[in-house]
C-alpha positions in Angstrom: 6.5 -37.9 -97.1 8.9 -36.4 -99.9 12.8 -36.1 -99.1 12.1 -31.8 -98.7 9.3 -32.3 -96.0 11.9 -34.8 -94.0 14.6 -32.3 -94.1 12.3 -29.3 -93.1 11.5 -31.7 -90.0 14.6 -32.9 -89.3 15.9 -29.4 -89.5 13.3 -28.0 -87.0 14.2 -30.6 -84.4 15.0 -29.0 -81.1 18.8 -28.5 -79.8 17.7 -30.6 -76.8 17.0 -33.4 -78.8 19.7 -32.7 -81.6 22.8 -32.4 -78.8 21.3 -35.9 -76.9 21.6 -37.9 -80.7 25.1 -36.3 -81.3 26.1 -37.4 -77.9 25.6 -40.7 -78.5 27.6 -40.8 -82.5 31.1 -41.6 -83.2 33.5 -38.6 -83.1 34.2 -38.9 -86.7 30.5 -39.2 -87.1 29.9 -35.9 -85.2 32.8 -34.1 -87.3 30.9 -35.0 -90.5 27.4 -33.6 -89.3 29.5 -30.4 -88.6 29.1 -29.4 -92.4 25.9 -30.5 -92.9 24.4 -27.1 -92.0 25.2 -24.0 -90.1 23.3 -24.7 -87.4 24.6 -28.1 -86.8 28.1 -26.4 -87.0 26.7 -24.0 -84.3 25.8 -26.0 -82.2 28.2 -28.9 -82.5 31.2 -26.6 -81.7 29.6 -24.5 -78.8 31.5 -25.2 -75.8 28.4 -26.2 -74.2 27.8 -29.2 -76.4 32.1 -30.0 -76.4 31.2 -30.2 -72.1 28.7 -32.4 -72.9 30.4 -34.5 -75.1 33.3 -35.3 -73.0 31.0 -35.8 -69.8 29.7 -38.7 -72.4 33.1 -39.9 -73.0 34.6 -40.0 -70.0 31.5 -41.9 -68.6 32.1 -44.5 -71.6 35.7 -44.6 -73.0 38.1 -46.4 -70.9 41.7 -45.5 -73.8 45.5 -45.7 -73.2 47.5 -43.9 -74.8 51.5 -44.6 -75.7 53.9 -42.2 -77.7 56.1 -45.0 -79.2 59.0 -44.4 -82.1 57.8 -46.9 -84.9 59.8 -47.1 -88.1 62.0 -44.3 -87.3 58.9 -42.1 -86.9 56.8 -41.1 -84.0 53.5 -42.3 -83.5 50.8 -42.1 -81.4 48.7 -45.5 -80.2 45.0 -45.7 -78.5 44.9 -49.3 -77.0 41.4 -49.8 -75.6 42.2 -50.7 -71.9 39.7 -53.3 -71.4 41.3 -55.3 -74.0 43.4 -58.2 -71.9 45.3 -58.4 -75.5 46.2 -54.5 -75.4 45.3 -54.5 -78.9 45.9 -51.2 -81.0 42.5 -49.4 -81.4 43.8 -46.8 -83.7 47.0 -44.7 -84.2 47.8 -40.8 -84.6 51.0 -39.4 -86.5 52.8 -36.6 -84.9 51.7 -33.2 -86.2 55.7 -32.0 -86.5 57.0 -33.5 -89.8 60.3 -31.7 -89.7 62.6 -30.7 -87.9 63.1 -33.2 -86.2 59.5 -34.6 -84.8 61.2 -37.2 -82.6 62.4 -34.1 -80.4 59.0 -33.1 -79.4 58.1 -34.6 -76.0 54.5 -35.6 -74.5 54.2 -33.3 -70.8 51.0 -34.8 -70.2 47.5 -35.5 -71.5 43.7 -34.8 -70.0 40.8 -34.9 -71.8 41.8 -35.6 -75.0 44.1 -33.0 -74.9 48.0 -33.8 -75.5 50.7 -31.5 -74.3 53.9 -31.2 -76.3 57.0 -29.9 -75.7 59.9 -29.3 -78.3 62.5 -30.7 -76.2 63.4 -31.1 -72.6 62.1 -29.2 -70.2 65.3 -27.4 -69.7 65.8 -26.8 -73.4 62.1 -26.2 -74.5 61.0 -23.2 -76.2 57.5 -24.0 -77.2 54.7 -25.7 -75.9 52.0 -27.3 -77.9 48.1 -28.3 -76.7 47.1 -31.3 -79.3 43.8 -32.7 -80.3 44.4 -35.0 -82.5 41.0 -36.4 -82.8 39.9 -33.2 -84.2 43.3 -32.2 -85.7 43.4 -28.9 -83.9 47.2 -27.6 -82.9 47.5 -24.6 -80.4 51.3 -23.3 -80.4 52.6 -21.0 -77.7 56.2 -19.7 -76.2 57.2 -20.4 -72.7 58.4 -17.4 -70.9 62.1 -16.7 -70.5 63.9 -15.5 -66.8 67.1 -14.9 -66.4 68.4 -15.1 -62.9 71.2 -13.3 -61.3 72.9 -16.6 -60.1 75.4 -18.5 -60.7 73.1 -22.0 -59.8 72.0 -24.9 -61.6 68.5 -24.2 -63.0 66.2 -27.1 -63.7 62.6 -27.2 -65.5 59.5 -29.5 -64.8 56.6 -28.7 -66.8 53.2 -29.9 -66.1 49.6 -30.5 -67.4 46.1 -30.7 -66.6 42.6 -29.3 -66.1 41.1 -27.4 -63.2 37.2 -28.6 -63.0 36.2 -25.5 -60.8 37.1 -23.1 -63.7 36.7 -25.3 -66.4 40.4 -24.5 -67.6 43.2 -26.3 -68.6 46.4 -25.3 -66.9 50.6 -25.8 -67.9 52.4 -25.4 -64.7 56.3 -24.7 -65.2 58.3 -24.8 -62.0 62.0 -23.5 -62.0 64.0 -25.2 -59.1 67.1 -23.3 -57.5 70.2 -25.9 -57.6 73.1 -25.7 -56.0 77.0 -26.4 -57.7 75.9 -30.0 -56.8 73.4 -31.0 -58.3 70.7 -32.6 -56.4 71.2 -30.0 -53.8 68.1 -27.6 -53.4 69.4 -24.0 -52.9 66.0 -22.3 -52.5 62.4 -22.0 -53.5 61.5 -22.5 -57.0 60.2 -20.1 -59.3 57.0 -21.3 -60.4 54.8 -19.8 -63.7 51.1 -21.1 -64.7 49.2 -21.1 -68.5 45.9 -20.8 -68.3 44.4 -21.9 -71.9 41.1 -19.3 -70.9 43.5 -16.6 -70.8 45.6 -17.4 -73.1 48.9 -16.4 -71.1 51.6 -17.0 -68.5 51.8 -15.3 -65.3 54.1 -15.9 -62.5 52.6 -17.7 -59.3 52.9 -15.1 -56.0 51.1 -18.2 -54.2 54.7 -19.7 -54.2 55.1 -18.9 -50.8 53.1 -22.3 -50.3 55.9 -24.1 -51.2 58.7 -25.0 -49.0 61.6 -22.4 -48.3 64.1 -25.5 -49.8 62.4 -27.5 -52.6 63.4 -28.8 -56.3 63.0 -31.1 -58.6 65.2 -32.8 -61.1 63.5 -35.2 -62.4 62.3 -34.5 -66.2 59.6 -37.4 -66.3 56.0 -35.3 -66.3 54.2 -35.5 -63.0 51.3 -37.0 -62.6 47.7 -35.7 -63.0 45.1 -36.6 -60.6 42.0 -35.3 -58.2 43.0 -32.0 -60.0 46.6 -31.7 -59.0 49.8 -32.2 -60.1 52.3 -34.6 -58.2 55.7 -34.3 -58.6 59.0 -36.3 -56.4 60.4 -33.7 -55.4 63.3 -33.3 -52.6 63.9 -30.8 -49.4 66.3 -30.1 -46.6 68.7 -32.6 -45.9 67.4 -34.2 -49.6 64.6 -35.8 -48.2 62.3 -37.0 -51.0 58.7 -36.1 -50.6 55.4 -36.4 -53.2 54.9 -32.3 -54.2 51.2 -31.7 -55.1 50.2 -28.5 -56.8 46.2 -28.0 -56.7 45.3 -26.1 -60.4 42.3 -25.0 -58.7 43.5 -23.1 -55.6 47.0 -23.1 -57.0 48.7 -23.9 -53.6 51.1 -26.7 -52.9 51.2 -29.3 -50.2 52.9 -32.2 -49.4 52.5 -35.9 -49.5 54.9 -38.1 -47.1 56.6 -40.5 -49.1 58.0 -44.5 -47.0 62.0 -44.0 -46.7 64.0 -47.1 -47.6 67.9 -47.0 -46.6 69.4 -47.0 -50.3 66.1 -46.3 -52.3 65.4 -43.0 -54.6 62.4 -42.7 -55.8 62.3 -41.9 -59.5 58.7 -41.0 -60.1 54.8 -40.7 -59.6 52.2 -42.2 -61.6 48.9 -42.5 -61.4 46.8 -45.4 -60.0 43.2 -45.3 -60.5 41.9 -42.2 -58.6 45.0 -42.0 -56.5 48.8 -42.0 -57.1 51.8 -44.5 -57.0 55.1 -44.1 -56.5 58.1 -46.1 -58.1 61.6 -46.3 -56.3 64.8 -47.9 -57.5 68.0 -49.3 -55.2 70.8 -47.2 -55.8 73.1 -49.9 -58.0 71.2 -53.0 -59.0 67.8 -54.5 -57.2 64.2 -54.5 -57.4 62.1 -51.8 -57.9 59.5 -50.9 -55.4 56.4 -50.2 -56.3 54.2 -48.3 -53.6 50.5 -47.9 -54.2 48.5 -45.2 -52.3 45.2 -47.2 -51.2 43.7 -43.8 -49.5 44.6 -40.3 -51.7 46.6 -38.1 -49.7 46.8 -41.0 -46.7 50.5 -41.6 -46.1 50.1 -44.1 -44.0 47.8 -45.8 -46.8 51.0 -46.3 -49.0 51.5 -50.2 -50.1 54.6 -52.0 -51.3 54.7 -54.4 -54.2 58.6 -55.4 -55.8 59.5 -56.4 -59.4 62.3 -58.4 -60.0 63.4 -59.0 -63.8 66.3 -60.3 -64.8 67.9 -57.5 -66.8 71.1 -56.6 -68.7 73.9 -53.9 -68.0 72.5 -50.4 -67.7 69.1 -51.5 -69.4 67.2 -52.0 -66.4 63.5 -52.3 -66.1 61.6 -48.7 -66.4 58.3 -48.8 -65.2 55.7 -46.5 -67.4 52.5 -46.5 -65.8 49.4 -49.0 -64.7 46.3 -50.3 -66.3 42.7 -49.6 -64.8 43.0 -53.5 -63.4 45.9 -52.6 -61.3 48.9 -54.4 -63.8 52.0 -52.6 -64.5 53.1 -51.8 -67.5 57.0 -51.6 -68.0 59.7 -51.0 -70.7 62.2 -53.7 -70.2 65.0 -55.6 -72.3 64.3 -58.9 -71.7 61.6 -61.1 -71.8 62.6 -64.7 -70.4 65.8 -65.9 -72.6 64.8 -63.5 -75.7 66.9 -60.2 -75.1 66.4 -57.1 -77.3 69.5 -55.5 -79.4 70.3 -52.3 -80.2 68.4 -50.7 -77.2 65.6 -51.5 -78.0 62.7 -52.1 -75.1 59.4 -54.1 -75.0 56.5 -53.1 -72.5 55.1 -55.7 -70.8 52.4 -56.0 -68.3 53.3 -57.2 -64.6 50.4 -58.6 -62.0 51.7 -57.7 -58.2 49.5 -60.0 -56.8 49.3 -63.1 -58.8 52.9 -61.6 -60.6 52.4 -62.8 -63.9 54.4 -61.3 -66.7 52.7 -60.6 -69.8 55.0 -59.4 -73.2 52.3 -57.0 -74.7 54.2 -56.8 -77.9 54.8 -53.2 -78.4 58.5 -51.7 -78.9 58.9 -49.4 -76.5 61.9 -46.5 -76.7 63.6 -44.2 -73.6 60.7 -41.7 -74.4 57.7 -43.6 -74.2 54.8 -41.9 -72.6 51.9 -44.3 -71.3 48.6 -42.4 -70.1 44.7 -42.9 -70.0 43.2 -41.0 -72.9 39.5 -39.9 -73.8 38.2 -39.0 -77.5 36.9 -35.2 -77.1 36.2 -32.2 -79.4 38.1 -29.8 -77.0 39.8 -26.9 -79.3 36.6 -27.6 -81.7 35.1 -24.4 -80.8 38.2 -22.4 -82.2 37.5 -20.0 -78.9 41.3 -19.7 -78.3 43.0 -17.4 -80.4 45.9 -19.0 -82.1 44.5 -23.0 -82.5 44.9 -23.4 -85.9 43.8 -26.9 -88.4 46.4 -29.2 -89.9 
């Protein structure tokens, strides 16, 4: 058969069976057969196909992904989570070469997607959606309200995807503070992104949340069973797990253990639940409570690390592998301590509490989350996603 007669076959294949072989290539793979024809192109970036595709992925690609500052640079590391050696699988520069890239902060990641912020939530201006598989950058503002007080006002922005609408969601909640601080004066303001729309609008749904509520916390919440979890605190400061559903856009409550002494500092997630870390005001261990049952209070489990640590460096826990280990940033690792500020992660066993130095530099920004290779933003559908 000559080389023309192959191709007329090959080209008359049907999409059925063309969609099931790209399924199965390498990402890189499936970028290349994107120029090969028109059709391919067609039918490669259909959103259809990009569903598919990640269905595949997620089914298949078990990734973790850290932002780490390397070489006075940031840079972004897959680690393949099965790997007991947390090897690097491959690496990602930022896509901000000036100013400043260092600035530009991970909110949260979901389906291959990264959100980016240029700065702290209470000084952002900008928000970023990232594939950098696919090297596709979508750059919008984040709204501005005044208000007609004289409070504190503090920002939590969050990330993730709502399954029933097939829609990724940024979530920005605006809590009410009072002269103190960590005293709630209201309820917070509270404004959702919908990537389908392509624009904020400000949540009347609200109401769900409780008449006193903030947060002040600027680590990103956790994504998981498509909500958002925040620590947030009420009346009389008591702390209390704040779960915002993307798909019904409500809020609820989680009951969080109380400890005489103990804050809790943050939620992560565990699996297809959520933990919970909590530090003793001064020095101490830090509690670690796992949620066996989702959204079962009473299902809440306490493990405690204790690490030898120096002045204000103290042990910052950054999130858990799919075998249950912790991974934290901390300064020392038996007798060798770390100058200059600089933090290594290691990974901690609760039950048989093994330490394990993973040899990765770590930094007071690090961002540790499970990541999945997609073609999201492929299809160039949303106005404003642009190639870099």
């Amino acid at each position: 058969m000559s080389d023309s007669n192959k191709s007329i076959r090959w080209g008359y294949l049907p999409d059925e069976i063309l969609t099931h072989i790209f399924t199965f290539l390498t990402l890189k793979s499936i970028i290349i057969c994107t120029s090969v024809s028109k059709a391919w192109k067609s039918l490669i970036q259909n959103q259809t196909f990009i569903s598919t595709h990640l269905h595949h992925s997620l089914n298949k690609n078990n990734l973790i992904l850290l932002r780490l500052s390397r070489n006075d640079r940031i840079v972004y590391t897959l680690h393949k989570e099965d790997d007991p050696d947390f090897t690097e699988y491959t690496s990602f520069d930022s896509p901000f070469f000036a100013p400043a890239p260092h600035l530009h902060n991970v909110v949260g990641t979901c389906n291959g997607l990264l959100c980016l912020s240029d700065g702290l939530p209470n000084d952002a201006d900008e928000l970023f959606l990232w594939n950098p598989c696919v090297r596709k950058l979508l750059q919008f503002p984040i709204p501005n309200v005044t208000f007609n007080t004289q409070c504190w006002i503090h920002a939590s922005i969050g990330f993730g995807f709502d399954p029933k609408t097939n829609d990724y969601k940024v979530v920005r909640i605006l809590s009410i503070l009072g002269s103190v601080y960590n005293i709630a004066r209201g309820r917070p303001v509270v404004h959702v992104y919908s990537l389908f729309a392509g624009e904020w609008r400000m949540l009347s749904a609200s109401v769900s949340l409780p008449p006193i509520c903030a947060i002040i916390s600027s680590e990103p919440p956790a994504f998981a069973n498509g909500a958002l979890h925040w620590i947030a605190f009420g009346k009389d400061n008591k702390q209390f797990v704040l779960v915002f559903d993307l798909g019904d856009e409500v809020f609820r409550q989680i009951l969080l253990p109380e400890l005489p002494s103990y804050m809790w500092t943050r939620v992560s997630v565990y699996g297809n639940s959520i933990a919970g870390f909590q530090r003793r005001v001064g020095s101490g261990p830090i509690n670690i409570w796992v949620m066996k049952e989702y959204g079962v209070a009473s299902s809440w489990t306490k493990f405690s690390y204790q690490c030898p640590s120096l002045g204000m460096l103290r042990p910052c826990p950054v999130g858990f592998r799919r075998n249950g280990e912790v991974v934290l940033e901390d300064n020392r690792i038996g007798e060798a301590v770390l100058l200059n500020d600089r933090r290594v992660l290691i990974s901690w066993n609760p039950d048989s509490q093994n330490v394990k130095n993973l040899d990765i530099n770590g930094s007071h920004k690090t961002f540790f989350g499970s990541y999945v290779e997609s073609l999201v933003l492929l299809d160039k559908a949303t106005k404003g996603v642009v190639t870099y």
